[in-house]
C-alpha positions as CSV (number, residue, x, y, z in Angstrom):
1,X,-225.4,-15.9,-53.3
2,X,-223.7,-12.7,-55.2
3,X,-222.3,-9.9,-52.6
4,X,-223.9,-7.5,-54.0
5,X,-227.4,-9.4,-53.7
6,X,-226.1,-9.8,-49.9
7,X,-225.6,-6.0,-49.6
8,X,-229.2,-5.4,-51.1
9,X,-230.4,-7.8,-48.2
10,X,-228.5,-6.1,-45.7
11,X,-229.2,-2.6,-46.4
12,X,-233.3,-4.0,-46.7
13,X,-232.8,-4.9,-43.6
14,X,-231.6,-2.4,-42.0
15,X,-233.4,0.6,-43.6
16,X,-236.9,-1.4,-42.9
17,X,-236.5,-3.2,-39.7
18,X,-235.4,-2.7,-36.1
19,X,-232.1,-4.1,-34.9
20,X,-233.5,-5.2,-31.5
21,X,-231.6,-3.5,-27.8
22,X,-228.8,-1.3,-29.9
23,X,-228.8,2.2,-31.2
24,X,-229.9,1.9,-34.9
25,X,-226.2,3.4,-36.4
26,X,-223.7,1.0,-37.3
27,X,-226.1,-2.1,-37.4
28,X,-224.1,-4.2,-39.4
29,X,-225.6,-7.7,-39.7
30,X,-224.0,-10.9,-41.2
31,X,-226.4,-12.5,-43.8
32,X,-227.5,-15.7,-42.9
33,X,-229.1,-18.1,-46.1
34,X,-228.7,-21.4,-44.5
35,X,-228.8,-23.4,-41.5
36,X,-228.8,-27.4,-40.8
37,X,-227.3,-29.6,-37.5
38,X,-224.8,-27.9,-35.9
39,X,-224.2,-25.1,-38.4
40,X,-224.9,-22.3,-40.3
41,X,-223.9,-20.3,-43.4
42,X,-223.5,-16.9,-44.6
43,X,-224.0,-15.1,-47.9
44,X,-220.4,-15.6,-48.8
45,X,-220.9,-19.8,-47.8
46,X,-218.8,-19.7,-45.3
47,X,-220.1,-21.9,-42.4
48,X,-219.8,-21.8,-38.4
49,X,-220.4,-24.3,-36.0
50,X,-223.4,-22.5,-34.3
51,X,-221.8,-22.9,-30.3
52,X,-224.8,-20.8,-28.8
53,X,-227.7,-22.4,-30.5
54,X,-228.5,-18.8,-31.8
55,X,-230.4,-17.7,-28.9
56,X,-229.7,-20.5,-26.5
57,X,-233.0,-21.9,-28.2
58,X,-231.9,-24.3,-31.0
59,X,-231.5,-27.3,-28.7
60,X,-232.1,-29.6,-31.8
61,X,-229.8,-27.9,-34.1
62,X,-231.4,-26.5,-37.6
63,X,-233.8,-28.0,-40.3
64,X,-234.2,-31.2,-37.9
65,X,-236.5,-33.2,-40.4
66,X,-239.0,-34.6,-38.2
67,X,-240.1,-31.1,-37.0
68,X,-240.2,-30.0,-40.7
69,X,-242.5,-33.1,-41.4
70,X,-244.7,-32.5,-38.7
71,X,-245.3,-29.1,-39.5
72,X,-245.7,-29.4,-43.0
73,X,-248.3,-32.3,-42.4
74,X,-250.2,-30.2,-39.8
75,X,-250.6,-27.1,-42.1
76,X,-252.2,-29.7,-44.5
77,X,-254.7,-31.2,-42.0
78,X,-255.5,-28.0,-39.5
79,X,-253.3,-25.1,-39.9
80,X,-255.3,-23.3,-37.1
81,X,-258.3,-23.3,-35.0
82,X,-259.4,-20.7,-32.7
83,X,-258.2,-22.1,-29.5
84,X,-261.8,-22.9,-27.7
85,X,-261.9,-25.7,-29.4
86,X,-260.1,-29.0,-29.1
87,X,-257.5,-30.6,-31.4
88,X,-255.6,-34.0,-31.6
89,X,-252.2,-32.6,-31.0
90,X,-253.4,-30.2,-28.3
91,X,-254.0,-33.6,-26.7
92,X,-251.2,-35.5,-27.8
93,X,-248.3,-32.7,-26.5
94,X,-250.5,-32.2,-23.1
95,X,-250.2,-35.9,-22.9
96,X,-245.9,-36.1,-23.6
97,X,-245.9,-33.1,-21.2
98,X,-247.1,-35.1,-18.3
99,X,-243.9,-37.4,-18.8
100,X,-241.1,-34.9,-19.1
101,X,-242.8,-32.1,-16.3
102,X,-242.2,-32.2,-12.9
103,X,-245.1,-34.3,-11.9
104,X,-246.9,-31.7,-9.6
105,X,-247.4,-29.9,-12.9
106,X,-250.9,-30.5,-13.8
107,X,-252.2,-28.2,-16.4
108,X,-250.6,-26.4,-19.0
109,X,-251.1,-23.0,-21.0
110,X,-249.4,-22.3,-24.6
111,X,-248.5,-18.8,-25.8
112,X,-245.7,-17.5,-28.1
113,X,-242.6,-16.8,-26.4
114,X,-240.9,-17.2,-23.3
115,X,-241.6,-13.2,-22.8
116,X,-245.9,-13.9,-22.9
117,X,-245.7,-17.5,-20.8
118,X,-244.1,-15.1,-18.3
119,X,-246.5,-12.4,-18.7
120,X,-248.7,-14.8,-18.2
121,X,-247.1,-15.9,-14.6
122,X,-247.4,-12.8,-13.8
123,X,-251.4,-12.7,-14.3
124,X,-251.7,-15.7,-13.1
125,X,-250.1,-15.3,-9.6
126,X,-252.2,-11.9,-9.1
127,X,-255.5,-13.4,-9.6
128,X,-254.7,-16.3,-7.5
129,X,-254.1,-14.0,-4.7
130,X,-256.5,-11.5,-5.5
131,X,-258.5,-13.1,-2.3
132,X,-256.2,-11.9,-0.1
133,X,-254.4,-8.4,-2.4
134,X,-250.9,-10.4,-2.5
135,X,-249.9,-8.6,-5.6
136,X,-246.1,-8.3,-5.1
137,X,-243.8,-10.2,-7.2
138,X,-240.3,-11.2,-6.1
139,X,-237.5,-11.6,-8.8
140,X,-233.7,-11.5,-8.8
141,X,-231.5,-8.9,-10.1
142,X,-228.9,-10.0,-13.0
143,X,-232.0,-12.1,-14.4
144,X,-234.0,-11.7,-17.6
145,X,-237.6,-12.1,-18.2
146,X,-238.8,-10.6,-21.0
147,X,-239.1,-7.5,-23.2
148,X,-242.9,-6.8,-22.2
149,X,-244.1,-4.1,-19.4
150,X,-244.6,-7.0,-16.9
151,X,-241.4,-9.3,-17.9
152,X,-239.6,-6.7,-18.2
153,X,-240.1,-5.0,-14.6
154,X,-239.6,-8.5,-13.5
155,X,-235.9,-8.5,-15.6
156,X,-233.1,-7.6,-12.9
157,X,-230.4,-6.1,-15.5
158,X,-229.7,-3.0,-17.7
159,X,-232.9,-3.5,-20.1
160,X,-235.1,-2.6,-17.4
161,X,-233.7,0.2,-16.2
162,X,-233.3,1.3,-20.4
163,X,-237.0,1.4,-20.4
164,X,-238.0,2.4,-16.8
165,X,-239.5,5.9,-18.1
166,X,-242.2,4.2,-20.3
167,X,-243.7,1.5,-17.4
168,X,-244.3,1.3,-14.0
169,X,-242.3,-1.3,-12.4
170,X,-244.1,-0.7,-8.5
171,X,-245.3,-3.9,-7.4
172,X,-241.9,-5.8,-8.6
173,X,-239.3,-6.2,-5.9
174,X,-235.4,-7.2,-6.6
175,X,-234.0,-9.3,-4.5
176,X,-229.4,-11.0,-4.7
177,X,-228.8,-12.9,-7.2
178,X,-226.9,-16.6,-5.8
179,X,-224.2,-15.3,-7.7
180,X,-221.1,-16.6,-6.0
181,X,-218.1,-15.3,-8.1
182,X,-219.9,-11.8,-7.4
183,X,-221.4,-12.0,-4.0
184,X,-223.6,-8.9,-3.5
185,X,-222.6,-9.5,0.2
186,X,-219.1,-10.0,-0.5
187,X,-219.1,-13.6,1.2
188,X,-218.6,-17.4,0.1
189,X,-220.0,-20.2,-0.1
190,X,-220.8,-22.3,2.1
191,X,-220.0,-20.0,5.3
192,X,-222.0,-17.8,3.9
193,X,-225.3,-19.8,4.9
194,X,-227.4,-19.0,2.0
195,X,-227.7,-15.3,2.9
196,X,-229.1,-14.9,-0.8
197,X,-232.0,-17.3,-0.3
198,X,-232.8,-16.1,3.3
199,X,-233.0,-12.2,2.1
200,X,-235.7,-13.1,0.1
201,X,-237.6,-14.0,3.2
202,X,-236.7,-10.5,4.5
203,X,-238.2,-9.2,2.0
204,X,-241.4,-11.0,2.1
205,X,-241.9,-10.4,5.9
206,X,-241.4,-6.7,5.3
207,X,-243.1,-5.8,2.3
208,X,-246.1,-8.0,3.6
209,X,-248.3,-8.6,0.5
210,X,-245.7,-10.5,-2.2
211,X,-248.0,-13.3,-4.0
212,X,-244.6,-14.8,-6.1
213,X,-241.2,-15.3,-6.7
214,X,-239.8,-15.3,-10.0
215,X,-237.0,-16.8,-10.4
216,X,-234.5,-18.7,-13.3
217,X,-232.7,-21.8,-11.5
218,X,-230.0,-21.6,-13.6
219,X,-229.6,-17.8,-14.7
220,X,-229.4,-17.5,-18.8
221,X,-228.3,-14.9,-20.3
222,X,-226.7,-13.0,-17.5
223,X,-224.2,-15.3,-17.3
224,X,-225.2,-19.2,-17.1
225,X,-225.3,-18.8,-13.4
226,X,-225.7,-22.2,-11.4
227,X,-226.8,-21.8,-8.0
228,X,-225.0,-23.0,-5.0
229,X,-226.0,-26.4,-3.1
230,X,-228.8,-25.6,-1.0
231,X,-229.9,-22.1,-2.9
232,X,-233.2,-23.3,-5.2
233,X,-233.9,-26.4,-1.5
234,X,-234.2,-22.9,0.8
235,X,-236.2,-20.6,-1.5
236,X,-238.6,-23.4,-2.3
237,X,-239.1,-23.7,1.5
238,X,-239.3,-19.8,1.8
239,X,-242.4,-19.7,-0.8
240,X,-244.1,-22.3,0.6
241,X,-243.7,-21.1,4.2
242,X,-245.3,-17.6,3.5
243,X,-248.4,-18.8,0.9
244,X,-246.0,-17.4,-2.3
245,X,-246.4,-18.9,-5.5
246,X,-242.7,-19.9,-7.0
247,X,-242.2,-19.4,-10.8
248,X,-239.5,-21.1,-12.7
249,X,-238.9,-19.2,-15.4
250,X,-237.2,-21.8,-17.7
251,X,-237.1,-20.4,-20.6
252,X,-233.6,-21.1,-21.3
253,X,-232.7,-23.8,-19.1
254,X,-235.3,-26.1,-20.1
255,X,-235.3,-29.0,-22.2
256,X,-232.4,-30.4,-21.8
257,X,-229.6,-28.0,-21.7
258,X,-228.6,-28.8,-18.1
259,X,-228.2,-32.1,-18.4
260,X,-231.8,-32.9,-17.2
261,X,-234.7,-32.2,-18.8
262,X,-235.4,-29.1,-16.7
263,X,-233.2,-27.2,-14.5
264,X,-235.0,-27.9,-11.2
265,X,-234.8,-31.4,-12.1
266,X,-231.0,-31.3,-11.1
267,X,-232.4,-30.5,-7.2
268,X,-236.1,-32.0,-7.3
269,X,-237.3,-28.8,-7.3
270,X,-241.3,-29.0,-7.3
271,X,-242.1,-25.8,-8.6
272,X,-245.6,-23.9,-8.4
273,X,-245.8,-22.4,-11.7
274,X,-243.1,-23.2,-14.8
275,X,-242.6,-21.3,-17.7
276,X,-240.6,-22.3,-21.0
277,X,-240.2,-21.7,-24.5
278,X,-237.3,-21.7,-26.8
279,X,-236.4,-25.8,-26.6
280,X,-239.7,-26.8,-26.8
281,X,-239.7,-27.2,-30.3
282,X,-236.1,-26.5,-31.0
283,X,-236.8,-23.0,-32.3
284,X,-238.2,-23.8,-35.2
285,X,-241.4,-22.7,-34.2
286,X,-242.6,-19.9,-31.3
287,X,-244.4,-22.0,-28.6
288,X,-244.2,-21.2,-24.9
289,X,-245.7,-23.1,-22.1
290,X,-246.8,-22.6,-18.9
291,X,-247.2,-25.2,-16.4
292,X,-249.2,-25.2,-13.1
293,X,-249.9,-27.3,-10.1
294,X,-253.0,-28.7,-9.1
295,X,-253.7,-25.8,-6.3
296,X,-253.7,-23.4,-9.0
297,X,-255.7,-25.7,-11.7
298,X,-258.2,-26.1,-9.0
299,X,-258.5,-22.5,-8.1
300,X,-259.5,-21.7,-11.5
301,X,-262.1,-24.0,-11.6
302,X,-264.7,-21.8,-10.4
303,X,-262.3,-18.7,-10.7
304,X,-262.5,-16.7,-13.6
305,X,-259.5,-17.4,-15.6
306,X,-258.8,-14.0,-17.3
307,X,-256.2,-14.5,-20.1
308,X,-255.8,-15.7,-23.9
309,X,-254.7,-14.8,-27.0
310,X,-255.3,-15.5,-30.9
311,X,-252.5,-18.0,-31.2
312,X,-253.0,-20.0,-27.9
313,X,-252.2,-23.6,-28.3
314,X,-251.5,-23.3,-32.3
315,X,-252.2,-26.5,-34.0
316,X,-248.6,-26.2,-36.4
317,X,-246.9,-25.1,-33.4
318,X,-247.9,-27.7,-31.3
319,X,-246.9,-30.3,-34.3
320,X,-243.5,-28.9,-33.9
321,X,-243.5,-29.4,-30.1
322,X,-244.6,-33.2,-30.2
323,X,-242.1,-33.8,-32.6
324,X,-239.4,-31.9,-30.2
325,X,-240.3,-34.0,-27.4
326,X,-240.0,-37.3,-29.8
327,X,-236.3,-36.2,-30.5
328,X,-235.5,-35.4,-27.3
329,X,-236.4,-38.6,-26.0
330,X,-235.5,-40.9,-28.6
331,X,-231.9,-39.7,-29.5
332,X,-231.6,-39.8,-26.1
333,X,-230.5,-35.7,-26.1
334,X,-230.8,-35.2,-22.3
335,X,-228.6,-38.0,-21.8
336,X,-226.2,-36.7,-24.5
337,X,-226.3,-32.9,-22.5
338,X,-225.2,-34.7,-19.5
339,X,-222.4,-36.5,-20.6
340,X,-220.7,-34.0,-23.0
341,X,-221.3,-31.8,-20.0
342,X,-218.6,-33.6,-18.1
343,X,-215.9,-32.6,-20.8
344,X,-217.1,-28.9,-21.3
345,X,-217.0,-28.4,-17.6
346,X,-213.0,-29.8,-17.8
347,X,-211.9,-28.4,-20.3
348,X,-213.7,-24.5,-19.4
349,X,-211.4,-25.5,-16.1
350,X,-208.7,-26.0,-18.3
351,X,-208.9,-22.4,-20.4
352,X,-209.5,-20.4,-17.2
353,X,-206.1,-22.2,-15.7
354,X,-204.2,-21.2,-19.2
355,X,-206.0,-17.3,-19.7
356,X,-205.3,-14.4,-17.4
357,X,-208.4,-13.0,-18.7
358,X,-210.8,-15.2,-17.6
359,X,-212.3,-14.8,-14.4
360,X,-214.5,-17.4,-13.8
361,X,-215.9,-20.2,-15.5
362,X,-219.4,-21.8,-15.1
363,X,-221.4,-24.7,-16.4
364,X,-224.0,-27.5,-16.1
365,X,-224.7,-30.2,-19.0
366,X,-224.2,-28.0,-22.0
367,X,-225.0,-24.9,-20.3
368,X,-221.5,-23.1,-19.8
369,X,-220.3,-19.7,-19.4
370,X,-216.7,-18.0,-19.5
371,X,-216.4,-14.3,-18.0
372,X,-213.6,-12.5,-18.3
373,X,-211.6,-9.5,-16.4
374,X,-208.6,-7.2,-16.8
375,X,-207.6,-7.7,-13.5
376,X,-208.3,-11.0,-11.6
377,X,-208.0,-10.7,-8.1
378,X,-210.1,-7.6,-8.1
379,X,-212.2,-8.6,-10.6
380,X,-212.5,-5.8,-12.6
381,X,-214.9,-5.8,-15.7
382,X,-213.5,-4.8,-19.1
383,X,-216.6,-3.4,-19.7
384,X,-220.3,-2.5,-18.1
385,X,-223.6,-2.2,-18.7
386,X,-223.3,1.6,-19.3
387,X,-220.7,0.8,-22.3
388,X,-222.9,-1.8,-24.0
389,X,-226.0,0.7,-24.1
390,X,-224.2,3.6,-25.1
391,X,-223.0,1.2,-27.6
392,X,-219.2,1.2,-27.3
393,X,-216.9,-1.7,-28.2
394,X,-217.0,-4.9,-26.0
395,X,-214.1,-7.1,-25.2
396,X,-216.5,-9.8,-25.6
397,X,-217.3,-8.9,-29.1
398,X,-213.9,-8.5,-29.9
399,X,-213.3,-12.4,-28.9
400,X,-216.2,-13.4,-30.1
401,X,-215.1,-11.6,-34.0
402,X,-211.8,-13.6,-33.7
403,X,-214.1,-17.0,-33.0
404,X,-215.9,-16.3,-36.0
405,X,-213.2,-15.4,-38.4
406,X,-212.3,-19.4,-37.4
407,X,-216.0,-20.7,-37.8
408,X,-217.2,-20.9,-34.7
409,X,-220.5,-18.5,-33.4
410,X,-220.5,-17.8,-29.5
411,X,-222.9,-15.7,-28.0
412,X,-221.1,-12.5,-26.3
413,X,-222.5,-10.4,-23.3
414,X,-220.9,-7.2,-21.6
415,X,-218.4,-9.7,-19.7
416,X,-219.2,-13.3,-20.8
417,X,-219.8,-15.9,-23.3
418,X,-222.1,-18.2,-23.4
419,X,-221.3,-21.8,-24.3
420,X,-225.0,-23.8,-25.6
421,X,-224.2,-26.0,-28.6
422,X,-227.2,-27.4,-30.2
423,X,-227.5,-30.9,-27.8
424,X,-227.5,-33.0,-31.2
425,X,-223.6,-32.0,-30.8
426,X,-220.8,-34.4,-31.0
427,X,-217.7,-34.6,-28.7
428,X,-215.0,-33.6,-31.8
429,X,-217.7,-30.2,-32.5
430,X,-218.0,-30.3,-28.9
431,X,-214.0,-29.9,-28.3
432,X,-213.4,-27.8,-32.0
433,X,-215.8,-25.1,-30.4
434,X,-213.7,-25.1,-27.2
435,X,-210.5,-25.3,-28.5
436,X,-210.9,-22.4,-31.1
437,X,-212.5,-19.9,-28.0
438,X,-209.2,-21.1,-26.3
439,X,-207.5,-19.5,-29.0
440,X,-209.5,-16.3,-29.4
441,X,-208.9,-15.4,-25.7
442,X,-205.8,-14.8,-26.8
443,X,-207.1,-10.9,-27.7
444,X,-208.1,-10.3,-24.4
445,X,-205.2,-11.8,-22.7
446,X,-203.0,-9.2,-24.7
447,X,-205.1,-6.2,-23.3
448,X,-204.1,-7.7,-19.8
449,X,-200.6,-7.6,-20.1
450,X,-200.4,-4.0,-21.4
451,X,-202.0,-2.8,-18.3
């Protein structure tokens, strides 16, 4: 493609269309014509080894073939049906979900997005306690939930509190994050005895009438944060003890991407209600799921259940799903997370012993994250949350320009990157990725020896 057809597709792009949480000036964005495996390319051809599956969502990689099959097949047989009715694949994915779900996970609702299956948590927890007025919902800060008025009042960072003058946030509480490398109590683990998980409880003794606690076992895109030994056992225990209903939101660290094929799996975590998207059909299609035990199946079945939508259990998405699911388990991708997992965690261990910049380094399976400081022993952020909304240069995007400039696309928050190749990965991609962030850290390491 011509640069000046590029341009024409840029400037489309950004006269008609939003550029989604940034001020509209100075939306610049890359023009992308092509994807397939590991990969994408530009408008110029050049390509990138695609190290954050996009959005952490592309667990399959791009133009997978059997996903393009199904869907193409579906839309010839039923492209959609309103969702009263019952269709073959609605039966067949129900059917693969009972084999990759935790197994207390009975019944299962599909929407759009991982925003909407939350959403949808949320509804579902207040009229499940509606007999007793439990409408509180707990959820952590640092976490992200969604960019609608209830997943976003249950988000803990800087998007809800961008928005907190158009929605009422009132029955959503915050609760510490099991952040370790940031304690909000300034302690560590293990003498710290969970203080985290058991503030939680504080909470629900005091406030009185919480019904749930939303939580992300591994936390996404706030920085790929992997809870201590103990953390997801004791909050488990906590919602159970006090009648609360406990939501995974798994949106991100679902299928696959830890290692297992969901991140509870990794502590036989049983929770009540599980919400995904993204992986479940590798991105190429929007599907969410939400996935409930039998206590809450059972209430509804003489309890009104009050929710749907127009593109509920969509026949081609579903086709994409089942074909997912096939992938998953016949390339044996979970397997492949958890092994390759092994060499990203040593050699993230290795760049954070070479870097003054980095602070910390964090991973499970193909889930990593690298976070960076200008000053290590106090820990001190180049940037914060304030910077990024007011839209001021990042260190992050600076290391993350230099990556790309060597064909390699990492996803870059206010302090962190996060690692999340397609799972379809290779161990020479796999170590290429790492070796050429190794060298872009470089740029920040110079800002901390000029201060």
């Amino acid at each position: 493609m011509s640069t000046e057809k590029s341009f024409d597709v840029k400037k489309t792009v950004t006269d008609l269309t939003y550029g989604t949480w940034r001020k509209q000036t100075g939306w610049n964005p890359l023009v992308i014509t092509k994807a397939y495996d590991c990969y994408f390319e530009d408008s110029e051809g050049k390509k990138y080894l695609d190290f954050s599956s996009q959005l952490m969502c592309s667990n399959l990689g791009h133009a997978n073939k059997r996903i393009a099959k199904a869907v193409y097949d579906q839309l010839n047989t039923l492209e959609y049906v309103q969702p009263g009715y019952a269709t073959e694949i609605r039966a067949k994915v129900s059917s693969e979900l009972k084999s990759v779900l935790p197994d207390n996970l009975t019944k299962y609702f599909f929407g759009t997005s991982g925003t909407d299956a939350n959403e949808t948590a949320i509804k579902i927890i207040r009229l499940f306690h509606k007999k007793d007025g439990k409408i509180k919902i707990i959820s952590n800060y640092n976490s992200y939930h969604g960019a609608t008025m209830g997943s976003i009042s249950l988000t803990g960072d800087f998007r809800r509190g961008a928005v907190d003058n158009v929605y009422s946030s009132s029955h959503v509480l915050h609760g510490p994050p099991p952040y370790c490398y940031r304690c909000p109590f300034k302690l560590k683990y293990p003498e710290c005895n969970l203080a985290c998980a058991d503030y939680l409880e504080y909470m629900i003794k005091n406030e009185g009438n919480v019904g749930g606690i939303v939580l992300e076992p591994v936390t996404g895109t706030n920085g790929v944060i992997v809870p201590p030994e103990g953390y997801l056992q004791r909050v488990r225990e906590i919602a159970k003890e006090n009648d609360v209903v406990f939501v995974a939101d798994e949106v991100m660290s679902g299928w696959g991407r830890t290692g297992e094929w969901f991140a509870v799996d990794n502590w036989n975590i049983k929770p009540d209600i599980l919400t995904t998207a993204k992986g479940i059909t590798g991105a190429h299609v929007p599907l969410s799921l939400v996935a409930t035990s039998k206590e809450i199946s059972d209430y509804f079945e003489d309890s009104y259940f009050a929710h749907g939508m127009t593109y509920e259990a969509h026949p081609v998405a579903l086709a994409a799903a089942y074909a997912a699911i096939r992938e998953y388990k016949e390339r044996r991708l979970i397997e492949n997370a958890r092994e390759l997992g092994k060499l990203l965690k040593k050699r993230l261990e290795e760049i954070k012993d070479k870097h003054i910049s980095v602070g910390d380094v964090r991973s499970i399976g193909l889930f990593g994250a690298i976070e960076i400081v200008k000053n290590r022993e106090k820990k001190t952020p180049f940037n914060t949350y304030v910077d990024k909304i007011q839209g001021k240069p990042l260190m992050t995007e600076r290391v993350a320009k230099k990556a790309m400039e060597n064909g390699v696309y990492i996803n870059a928050w206010v302090s962190h990157f996060i690692i999340a190749p397609p799972l379809i990965i290779d161990k020479d991609e796999l170590l290429r990725g790492l070796n050429v962030i190794d060298e872009s850290l470089e740029v920040a390491d110079k800002e901390v020896e000029k201060l």
